[in-house]
VEXTI-886347 format. One line per field, with one value per atom (N, C-alpha, C): atom name; y, x, z. Coordinates in steps of 0.2 Angstrom, whole numbers, always signed. Each point is the difference from the previous one (the first is absolute). Layout:
VEXTI-886347
atom = c(CA, ...)
Y = c(Y, ...)
X = c(X, ...)
Z = c(Z, ...)
This chain:
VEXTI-886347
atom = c(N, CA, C, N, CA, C, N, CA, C, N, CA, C, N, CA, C, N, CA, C, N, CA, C, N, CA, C, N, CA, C, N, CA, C, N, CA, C, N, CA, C, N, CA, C, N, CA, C, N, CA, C, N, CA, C, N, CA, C, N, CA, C, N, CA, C, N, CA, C, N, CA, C, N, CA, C, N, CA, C, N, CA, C, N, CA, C, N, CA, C, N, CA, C, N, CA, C, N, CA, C, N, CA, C, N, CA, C, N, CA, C, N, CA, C, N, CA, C, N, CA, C, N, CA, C, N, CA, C, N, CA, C, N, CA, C, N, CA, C, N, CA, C, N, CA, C, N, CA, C, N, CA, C, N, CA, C, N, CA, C, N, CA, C, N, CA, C, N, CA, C, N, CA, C, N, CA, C, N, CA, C, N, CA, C, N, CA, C, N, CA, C, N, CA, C, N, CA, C, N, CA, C, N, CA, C, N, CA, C, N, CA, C, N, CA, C, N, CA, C, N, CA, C, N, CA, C, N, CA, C, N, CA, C, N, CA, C, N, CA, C, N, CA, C, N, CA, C, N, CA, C, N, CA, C, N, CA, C, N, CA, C, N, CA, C, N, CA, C, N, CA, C, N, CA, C, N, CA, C, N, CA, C, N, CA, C, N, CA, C, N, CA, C, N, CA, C, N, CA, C, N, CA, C, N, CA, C, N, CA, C, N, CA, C, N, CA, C, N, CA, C, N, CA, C, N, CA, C, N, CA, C, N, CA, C, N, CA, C, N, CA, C, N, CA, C, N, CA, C, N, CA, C, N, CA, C, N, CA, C, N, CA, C, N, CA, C, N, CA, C, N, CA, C, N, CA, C, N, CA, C, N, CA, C, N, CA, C, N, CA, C, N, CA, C, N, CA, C, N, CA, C, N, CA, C, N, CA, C, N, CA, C, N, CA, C, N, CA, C, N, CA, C, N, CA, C, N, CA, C, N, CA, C, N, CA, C, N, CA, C, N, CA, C, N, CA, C, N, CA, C, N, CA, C, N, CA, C, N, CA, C, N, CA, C, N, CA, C, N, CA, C, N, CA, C, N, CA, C, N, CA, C, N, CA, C, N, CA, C, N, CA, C, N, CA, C, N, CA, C, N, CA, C, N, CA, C, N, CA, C, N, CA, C, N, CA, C, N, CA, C, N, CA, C, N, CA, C, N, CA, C, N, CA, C, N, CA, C, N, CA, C, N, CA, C, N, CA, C, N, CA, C, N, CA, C, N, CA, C, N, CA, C, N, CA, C, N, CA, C, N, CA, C, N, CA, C, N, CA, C, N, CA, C, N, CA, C, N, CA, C, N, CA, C, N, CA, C, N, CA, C, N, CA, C, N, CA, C, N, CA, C, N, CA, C, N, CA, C, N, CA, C, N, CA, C, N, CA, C, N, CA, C, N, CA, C, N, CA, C, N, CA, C, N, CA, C, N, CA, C, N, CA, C, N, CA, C, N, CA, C, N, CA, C, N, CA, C, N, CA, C, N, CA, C, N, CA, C, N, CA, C, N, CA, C, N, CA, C, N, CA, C, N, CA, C, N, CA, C, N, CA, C, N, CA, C, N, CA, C, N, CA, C, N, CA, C, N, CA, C, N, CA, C, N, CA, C, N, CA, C, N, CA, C, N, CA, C, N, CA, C, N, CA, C, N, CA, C, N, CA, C, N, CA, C, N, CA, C, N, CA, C, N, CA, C, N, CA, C, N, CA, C, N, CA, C, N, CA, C, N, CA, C, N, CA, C, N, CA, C, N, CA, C, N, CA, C, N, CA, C, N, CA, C, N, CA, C, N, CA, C, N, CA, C, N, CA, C, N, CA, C, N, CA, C, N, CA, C, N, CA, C, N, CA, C, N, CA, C, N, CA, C, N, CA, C, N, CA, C, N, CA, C, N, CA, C, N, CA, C, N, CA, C, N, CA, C, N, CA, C, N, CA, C, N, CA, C, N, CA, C, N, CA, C, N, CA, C, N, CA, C, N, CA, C, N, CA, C, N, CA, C, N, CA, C, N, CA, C, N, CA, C, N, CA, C, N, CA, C, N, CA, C, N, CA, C, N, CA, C, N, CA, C, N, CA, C, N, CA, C, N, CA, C, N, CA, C, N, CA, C, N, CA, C, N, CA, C, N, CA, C, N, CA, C, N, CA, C, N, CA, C, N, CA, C, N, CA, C, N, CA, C, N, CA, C, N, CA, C, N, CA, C, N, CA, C, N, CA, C, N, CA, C, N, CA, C, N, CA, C, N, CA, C, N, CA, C, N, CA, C, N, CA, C, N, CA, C, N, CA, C, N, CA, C, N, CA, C, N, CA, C, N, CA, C, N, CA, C, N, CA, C, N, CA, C, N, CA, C, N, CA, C, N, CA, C, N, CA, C, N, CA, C, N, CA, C, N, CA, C, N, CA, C, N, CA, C, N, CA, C, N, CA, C, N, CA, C, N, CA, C, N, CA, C, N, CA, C, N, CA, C, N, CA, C, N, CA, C, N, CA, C, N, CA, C, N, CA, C, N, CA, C, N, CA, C, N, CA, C, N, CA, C, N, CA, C, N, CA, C, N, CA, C, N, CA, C, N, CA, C, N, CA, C, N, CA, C, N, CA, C, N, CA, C, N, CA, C, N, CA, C, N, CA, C, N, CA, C, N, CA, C, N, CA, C, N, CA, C, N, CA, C)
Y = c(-6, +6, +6, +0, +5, +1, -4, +1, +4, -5, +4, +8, +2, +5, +8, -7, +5, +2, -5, +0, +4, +2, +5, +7, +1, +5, +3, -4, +1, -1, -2, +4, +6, +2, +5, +5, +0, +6, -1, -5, +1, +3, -1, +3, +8, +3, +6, +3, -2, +2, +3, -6, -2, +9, +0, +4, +8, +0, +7, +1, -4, +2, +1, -3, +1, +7, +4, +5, +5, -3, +6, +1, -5, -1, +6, -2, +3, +7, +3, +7, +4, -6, +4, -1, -2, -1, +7, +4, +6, +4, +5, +4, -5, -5, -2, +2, +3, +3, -8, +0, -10, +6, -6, +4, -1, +5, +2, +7, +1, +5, +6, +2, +7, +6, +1, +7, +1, -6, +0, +5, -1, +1, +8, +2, +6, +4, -3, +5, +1, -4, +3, +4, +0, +5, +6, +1, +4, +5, -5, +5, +0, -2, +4, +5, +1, +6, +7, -2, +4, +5, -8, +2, +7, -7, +6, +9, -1, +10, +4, -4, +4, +0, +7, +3, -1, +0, +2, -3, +2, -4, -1, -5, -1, -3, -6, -1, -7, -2, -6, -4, -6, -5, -7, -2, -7, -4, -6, -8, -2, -6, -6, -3, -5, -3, +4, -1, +2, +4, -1, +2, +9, +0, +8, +3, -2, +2, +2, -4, +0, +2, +0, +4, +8, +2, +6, +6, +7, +5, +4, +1, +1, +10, +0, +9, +2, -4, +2, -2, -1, -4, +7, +2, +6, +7, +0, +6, +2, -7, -3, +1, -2, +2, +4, +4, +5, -4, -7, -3, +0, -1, -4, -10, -2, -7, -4, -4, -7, -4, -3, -8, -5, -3, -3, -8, +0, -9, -4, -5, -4, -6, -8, -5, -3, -6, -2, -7, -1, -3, -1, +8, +2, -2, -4, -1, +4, -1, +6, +1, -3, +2, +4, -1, +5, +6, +1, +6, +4, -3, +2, +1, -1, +1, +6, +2, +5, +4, +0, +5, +4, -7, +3, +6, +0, +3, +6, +1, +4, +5, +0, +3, +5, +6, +2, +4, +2, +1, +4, +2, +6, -4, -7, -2, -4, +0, -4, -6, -7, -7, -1, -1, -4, -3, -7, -4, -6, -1, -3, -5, -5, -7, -5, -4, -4, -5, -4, -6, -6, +1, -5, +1, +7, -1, -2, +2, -3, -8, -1, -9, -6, +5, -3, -2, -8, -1, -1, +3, -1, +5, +2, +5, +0, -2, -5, -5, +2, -3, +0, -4, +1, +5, +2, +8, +4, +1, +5, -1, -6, -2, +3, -2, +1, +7, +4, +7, +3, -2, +3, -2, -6, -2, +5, +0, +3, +8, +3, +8, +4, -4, +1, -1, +0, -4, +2, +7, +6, -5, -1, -3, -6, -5, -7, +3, +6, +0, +3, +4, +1, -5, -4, -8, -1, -4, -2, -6, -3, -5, -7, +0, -5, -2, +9, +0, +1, +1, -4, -5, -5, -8, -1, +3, -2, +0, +7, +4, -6, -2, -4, -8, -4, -5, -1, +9, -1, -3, +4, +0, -8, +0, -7, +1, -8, +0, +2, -1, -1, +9, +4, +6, +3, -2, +3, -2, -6, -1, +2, +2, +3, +6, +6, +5, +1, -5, +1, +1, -5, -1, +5, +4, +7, +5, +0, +4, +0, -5, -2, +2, -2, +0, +7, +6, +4, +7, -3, +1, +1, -7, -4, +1, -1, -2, +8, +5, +8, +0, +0, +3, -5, -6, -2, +2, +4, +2, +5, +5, +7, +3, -4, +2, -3, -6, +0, +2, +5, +3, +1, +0, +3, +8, +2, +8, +2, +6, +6, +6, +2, +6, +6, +1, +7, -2, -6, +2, +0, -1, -3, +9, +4, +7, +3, -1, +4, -1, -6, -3, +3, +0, +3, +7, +4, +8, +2, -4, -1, +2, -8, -1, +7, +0, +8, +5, +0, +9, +1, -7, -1, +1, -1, -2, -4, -6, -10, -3, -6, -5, -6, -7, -5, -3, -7, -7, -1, -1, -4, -4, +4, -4, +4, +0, +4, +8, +2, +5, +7, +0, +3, -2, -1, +0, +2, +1, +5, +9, +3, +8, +0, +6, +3, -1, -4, -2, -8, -1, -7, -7, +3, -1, -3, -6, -2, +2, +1, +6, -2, -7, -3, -5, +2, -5, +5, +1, +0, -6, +2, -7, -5, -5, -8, -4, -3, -5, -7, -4, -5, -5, -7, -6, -3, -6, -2, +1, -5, +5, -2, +1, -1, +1, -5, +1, +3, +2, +4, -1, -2, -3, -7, -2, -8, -5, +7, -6, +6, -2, +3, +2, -2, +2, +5, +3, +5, -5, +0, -6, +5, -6, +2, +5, -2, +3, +8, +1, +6, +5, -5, +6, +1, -4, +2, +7, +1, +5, +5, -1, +5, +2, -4, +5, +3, -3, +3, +8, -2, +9, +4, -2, +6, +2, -6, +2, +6, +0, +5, +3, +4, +4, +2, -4, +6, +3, -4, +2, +6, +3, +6, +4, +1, +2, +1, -7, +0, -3, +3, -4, -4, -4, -7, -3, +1, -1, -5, -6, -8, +4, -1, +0, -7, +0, -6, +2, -5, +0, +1, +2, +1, -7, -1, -7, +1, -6, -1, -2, +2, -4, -4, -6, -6, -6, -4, -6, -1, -3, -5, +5, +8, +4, +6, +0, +5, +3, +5, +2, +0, +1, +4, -9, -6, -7, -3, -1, -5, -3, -4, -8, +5, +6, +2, +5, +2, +4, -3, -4, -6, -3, -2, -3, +9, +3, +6, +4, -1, -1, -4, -6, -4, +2, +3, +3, +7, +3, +6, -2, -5, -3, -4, +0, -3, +6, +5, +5, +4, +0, +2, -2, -9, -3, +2, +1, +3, +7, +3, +9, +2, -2, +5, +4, +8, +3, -1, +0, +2, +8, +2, +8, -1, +2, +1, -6, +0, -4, -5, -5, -5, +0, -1, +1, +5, +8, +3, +3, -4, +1, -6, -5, -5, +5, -1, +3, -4, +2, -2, -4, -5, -4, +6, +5, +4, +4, +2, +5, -4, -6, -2, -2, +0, +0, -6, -5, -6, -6, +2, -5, +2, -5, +2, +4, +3, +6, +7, -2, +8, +4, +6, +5, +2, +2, +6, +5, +6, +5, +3, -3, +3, -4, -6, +0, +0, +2, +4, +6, +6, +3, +1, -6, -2, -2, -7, -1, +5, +4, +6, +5, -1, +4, -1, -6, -4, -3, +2, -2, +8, +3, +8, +1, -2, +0, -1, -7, -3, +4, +2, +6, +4, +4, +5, -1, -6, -2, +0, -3, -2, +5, +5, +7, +1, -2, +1, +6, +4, +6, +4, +5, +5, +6)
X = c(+4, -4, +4, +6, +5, +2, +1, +6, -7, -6, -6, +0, +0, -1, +5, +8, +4, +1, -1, -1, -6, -6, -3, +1, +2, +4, +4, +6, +4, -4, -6, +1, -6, -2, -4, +5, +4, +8, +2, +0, +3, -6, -5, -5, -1, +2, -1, +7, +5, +5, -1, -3, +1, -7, -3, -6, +2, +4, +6, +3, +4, +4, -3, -6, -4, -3, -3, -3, +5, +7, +4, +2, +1, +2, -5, -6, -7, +1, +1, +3, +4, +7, +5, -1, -1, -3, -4, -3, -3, +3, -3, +2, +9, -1, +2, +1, +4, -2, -1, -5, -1, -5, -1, -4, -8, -2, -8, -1, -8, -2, +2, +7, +1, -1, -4, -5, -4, -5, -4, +3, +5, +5, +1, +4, +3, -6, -7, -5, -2, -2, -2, +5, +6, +5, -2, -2, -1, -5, -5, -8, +0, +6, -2, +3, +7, +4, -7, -2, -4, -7, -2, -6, +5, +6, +3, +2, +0, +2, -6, -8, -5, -1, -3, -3, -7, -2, -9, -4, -5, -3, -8, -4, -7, +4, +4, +4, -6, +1, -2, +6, +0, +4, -5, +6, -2, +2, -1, +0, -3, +3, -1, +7, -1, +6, +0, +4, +1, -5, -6, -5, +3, -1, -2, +8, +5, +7, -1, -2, +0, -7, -7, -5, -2, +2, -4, +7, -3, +3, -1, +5, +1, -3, +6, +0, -6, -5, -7, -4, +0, -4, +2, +5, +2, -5, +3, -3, -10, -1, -8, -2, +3, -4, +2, +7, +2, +3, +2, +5, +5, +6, +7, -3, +2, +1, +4, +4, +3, -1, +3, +1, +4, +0, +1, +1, -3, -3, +8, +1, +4, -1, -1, +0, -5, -5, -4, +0, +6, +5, -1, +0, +2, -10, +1, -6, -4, -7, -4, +5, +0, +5, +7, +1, +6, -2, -5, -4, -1, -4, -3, +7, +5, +5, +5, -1, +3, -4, -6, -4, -2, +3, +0, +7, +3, +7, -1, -3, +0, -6, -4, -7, -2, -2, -2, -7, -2, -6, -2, -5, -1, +0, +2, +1, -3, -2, -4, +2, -1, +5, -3, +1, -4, +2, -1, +2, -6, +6, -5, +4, -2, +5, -2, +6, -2, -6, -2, -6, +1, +8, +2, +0, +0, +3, -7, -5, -6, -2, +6, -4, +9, +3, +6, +0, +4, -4, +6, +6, +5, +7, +3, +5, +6, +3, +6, +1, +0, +1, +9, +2, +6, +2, -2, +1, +3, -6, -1, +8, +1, +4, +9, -2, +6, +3, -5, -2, +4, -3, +1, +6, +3, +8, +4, +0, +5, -2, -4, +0, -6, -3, -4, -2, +8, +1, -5, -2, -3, -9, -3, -5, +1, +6, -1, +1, +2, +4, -8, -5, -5, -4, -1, -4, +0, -4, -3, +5, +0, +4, +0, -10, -4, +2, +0, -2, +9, +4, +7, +1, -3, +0, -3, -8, +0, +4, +3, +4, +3, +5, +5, -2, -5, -3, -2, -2, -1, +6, +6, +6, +3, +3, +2, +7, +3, +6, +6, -1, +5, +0, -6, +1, +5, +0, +3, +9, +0, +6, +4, -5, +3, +1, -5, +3, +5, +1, +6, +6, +0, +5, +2, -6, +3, +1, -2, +2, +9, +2, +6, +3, -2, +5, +0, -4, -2, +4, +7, +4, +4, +0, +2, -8, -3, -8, +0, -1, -1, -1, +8, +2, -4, -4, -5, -7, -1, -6, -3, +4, -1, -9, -2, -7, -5, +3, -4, +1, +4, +3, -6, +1, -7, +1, -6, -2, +5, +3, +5, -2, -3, -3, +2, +5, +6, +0, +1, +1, -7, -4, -8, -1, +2, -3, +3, +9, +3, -3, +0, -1, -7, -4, -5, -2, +4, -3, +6, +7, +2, -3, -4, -5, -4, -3, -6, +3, +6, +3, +2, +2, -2, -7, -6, -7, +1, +3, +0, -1, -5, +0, +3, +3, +0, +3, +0, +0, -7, -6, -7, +2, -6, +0, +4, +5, +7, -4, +4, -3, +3, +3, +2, -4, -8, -4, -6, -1, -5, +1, -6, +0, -2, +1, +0, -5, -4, -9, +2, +4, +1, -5, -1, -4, +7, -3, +5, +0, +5, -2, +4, +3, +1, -5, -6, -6, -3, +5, -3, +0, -5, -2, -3, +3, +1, -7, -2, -4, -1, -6, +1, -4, +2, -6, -1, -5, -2, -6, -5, -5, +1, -2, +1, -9, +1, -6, -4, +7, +2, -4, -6, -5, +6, +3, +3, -5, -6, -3, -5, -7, -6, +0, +5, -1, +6, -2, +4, +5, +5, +2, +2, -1, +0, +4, +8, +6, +0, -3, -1, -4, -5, -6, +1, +7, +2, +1, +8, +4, -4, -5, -4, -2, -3, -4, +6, +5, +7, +2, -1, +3, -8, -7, -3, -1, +0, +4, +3, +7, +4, +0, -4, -3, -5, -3, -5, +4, +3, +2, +6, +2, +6, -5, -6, -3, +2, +0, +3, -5, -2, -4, +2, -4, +0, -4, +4, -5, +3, -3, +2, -2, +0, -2, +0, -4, +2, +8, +3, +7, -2, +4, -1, +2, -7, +2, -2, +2, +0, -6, -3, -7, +3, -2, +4, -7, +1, -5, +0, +3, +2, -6, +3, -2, -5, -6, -2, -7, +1, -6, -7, +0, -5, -4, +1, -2, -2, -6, -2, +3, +4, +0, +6, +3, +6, -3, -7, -3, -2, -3, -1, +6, +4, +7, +2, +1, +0, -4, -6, -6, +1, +2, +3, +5, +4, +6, -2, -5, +0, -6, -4, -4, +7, +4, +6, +5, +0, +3, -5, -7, -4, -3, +2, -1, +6, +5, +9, -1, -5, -2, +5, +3, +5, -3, +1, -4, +6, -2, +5, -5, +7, -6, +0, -6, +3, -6, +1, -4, +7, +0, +5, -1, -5, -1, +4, -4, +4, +7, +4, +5, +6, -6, +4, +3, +4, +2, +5, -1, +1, +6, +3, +8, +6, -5, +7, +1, -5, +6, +4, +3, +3, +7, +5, +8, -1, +4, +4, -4, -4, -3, -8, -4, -8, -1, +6, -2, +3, +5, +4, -2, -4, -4, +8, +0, +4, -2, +4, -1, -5, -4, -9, -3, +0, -4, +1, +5, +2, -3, -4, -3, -8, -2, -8, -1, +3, +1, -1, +7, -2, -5, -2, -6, -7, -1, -5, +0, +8, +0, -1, +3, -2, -8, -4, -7, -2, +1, +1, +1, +6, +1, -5, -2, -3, -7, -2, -5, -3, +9, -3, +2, +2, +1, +8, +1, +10, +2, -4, +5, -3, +5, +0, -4)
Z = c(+0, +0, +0, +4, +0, -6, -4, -7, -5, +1, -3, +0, +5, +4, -4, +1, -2, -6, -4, -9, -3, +5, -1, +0, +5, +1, -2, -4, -4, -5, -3, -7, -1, +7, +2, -1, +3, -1, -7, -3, -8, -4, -1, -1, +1, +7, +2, -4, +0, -2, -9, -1, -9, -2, +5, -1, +1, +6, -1, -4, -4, -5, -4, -1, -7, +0, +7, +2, -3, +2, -1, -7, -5, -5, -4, +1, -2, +0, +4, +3, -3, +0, -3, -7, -5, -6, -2, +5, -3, -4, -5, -3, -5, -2, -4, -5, -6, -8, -3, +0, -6, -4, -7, -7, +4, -1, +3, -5, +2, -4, +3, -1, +4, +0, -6, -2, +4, +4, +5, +6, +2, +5, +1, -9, +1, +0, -7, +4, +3, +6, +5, +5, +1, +1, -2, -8, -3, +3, +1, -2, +11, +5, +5, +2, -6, -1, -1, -5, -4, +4, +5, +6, +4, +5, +4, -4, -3, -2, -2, +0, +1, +5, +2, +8, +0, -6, +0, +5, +1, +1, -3, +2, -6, -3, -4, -5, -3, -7, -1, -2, +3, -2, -1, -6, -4, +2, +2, +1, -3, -5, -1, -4, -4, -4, -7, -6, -2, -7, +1, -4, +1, +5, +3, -2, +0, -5, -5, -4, -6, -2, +3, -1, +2, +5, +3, -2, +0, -1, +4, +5, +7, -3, -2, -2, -3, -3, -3, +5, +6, +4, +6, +1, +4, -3, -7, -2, +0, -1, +0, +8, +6, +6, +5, -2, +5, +4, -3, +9, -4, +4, -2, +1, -8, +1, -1, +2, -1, +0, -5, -1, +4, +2, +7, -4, -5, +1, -4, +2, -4, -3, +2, -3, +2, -4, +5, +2, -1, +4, +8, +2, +7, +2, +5, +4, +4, +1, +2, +7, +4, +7, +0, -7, -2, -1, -4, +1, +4, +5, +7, +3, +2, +2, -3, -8, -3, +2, +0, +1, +5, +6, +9, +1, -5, +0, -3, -5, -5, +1, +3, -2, +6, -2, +8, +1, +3, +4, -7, -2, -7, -6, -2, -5, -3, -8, -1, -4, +1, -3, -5, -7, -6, -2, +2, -3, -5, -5, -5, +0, +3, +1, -7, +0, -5, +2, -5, +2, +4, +1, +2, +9, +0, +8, +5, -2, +1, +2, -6, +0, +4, +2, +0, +9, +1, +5, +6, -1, +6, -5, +8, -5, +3, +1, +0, -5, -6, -7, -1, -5, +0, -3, -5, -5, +7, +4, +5, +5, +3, +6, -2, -7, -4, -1, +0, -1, +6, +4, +8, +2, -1, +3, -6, -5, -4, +2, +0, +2, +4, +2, +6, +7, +2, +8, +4, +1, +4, +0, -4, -1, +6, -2, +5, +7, +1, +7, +5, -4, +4, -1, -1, -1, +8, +3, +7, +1, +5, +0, -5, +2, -4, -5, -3, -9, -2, +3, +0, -2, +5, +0, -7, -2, -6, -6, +0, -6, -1, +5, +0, -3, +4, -3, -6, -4, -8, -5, +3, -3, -2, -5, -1, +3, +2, +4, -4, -6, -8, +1, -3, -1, +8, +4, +7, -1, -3, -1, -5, -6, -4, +2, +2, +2, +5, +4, +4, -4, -6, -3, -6, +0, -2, +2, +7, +3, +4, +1, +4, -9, -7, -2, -7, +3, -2, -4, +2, -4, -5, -1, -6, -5, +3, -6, -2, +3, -2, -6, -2, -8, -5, +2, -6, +3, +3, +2, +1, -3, +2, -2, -4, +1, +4, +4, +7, +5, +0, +9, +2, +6, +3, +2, +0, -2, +6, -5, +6, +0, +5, +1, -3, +0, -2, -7, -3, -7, -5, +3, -2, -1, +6, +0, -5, +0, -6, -6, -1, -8, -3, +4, +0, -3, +5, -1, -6, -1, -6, -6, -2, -3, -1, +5, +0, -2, +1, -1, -7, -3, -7, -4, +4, -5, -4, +4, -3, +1, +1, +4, -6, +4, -2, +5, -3, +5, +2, -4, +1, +8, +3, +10, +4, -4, +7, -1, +8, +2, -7, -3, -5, -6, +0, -4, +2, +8, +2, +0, +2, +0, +6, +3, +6, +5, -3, +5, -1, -2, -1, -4, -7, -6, -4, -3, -4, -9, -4, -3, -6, +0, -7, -2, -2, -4, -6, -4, -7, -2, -5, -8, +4, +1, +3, -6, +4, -3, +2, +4, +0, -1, -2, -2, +6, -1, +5, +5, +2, +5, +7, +5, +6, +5, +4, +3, +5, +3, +4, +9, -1, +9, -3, +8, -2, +6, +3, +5, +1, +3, +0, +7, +6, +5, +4, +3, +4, +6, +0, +2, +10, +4, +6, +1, -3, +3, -2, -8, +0, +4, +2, +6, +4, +2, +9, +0, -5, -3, -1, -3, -3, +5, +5, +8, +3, +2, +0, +0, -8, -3, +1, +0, +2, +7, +4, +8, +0, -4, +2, -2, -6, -4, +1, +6, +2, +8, +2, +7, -1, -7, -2, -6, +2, -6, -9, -1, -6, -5, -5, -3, -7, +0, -6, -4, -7, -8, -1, -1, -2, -7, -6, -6, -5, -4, -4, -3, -1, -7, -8, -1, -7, -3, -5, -4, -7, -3, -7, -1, -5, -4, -4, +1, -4, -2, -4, -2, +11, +2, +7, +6, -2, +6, -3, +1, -4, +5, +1, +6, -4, -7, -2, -4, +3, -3, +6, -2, +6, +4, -2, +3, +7, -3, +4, +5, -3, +6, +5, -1, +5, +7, -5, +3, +4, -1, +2, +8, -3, +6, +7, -3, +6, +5, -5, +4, +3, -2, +5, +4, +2, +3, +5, -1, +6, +4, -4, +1, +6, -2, +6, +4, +0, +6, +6, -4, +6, +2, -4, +2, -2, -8, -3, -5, -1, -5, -4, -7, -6, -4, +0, -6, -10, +1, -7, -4, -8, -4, -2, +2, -3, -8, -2, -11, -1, +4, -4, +1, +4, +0, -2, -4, -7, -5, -3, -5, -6, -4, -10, +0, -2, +0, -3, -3, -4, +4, +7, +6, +4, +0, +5, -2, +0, +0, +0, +6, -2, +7, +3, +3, +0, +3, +1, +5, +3, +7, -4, -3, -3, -6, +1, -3, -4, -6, -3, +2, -4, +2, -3, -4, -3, +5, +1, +7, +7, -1, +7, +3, -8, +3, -1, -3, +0, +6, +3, +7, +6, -1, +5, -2, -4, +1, +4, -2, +3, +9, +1, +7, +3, -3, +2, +0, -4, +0, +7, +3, +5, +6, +0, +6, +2, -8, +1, +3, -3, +2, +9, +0, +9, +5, -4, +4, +2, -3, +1, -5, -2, -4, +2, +3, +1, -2)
């Protein structure tokens, strides 16, 4: 029974042991330069440079992924309601709780949020996805370190063992790997702001995504022509999924507890054979989802049809408006505003 006893013991300790190293391993593996989307990264850099040097207050800021980049016209959206606005929104990639958490940072008493989230963030049902975990270890430690200790343990449990060890392995060896990687360093603040007002002081933009393709509200601002085939369905599920509704009580919790107010609006989509508001079968399919949406008690603004719009205003994906429909869009969301009494 002794020897039982002991050999438990011991591999209770080897267990604890192996689970430290792993915790610390985990850890030290942050901010890694490994290849990840790091336009995600230096914009956001970017667009809270851009926040911190206004003073205003009443401002409107935009969240969501990247429709609202590539669709809304921050500076015709300004001059339309007498606020100052910003573009805020990045990938939609980043999870509703990344949002609520950009937001709890950014936003302050006076301000109004509009966001026109993609279709997906509704139906998407956990967000510790890998896209996202990946995201966060290469250049957004500051996010994991405000996590609870719970939602820690979870982060962690998402994570596969392989990607921990790889990132260690770029990280211990981060100096040899640099020089074939210089396009995935992780974002450096100093050089993101030169490169930037560079850029500006020029009247240039380029590198499509990187912050030296936005304008001054943080609008993305290389979508001329494009074109593209294919349709897309855009509902991938008729029901509002739990995980969103929590987040979503969340962010109007604290939206109403800092008086700030909040415009969910539909996303701008594409009329397609697949997705078409003005066709039965999709009004229908449609109907169910805002019959789910109002069972959570989330309003959305706005006419979902008429804010479908023609394959030849959109650039290179089903979310990305050109620059012609970039300014159909914001007009229509401007309507919106106007409507709910946000202009001045």
């Amino acid at each position: 029974m002794k020897v039982l006893i002991k050999r438990l013991f011991a591999l209770f300790c080897g267990f604890l042991l192996a689970a430290s190293a792993y915790v610390f391993v985990f850890h030290y593996q942050f901010g890694a330069r490994m290849p990840s989307e790091a336009w995600v990264g230096c914009a956001a850099i970017l667009k809270e440079e851009i926040l911190k040097r206004d003073v205003s207050d009443n401002r409107i800021l935009i969240y969501s992924g990247s429709n609202s980049i590539y669709g809304i016209d921050s500076e015709k959206l300004t001059e339309a309601s007498g606020r100052e606005v910003f573009n805020m929104s990045l990938h939609a990639g980043l999870p509703m709780e990344y949002l609520v958490w950009q937001i709890m940072k950014q936003a302050k008493a006076g301000d109004t949020l509009l966001m026109p989230l993609e279709y997906d963030y509704y139906t998407d049902t956990e967000g510790f996805e890998e896209w996202f975990t990946h995201a966060v270890m290469c250049w957004e430690q500051d996010y994991y370190e405000e996590l609870s200790l719970y939602q820690k343990f979870e982060f962690m449990s998402s994570v596969r063992a392989s990607r921990v060890f790889f990132g260690a392995f770029f990280k211990a060896n981060q100096g040899r790997i640099d020089p074939f990687l210089k396009k995935y360093r992780n974002p450096d603040r100093n050089w993101i702001v030169k490169d930037v007002e560079d850029a500006w002081s020029k009247g240039e933009y380029r590198m499509p995504l990187f912050p030296t393709s936005y304008n001054r509200r943080g609008d993305m601002m290389m979508n001329e022509g494009g074109g593209i085939s294919g349709n897309d369905r855009y509902l991938k599920g008729e029901r509002v999924s739990d995980y969103f509704a929590a987040h979503y009580r969340s962010l109007m919790e604290y939206a109403e507890e800092n008086a700030i107010r909040v415009y969910l609006i539909w996303p701008v989509s594409m009329k397609n054979p697949s997705f078409d508001l003005g066709k039965k079968s999709d009004q229908e399919r449609f109907a169910r989802f805002r019959e789910s949406l109002d069972s959570e008690g989330v309003q959305v603004y706005g006419d979902a049809e008429k804010l479908q719009l023609p394959r030849e205003l959109f650039y290179n994906t089903q979310y990305h408006l050109n620059s012609e429909g970039r300014t159909v869009w914001t007009d229509r969301i401007a309507t919106i505003l106007k409507e709910a009494g946000e202009f001045l």
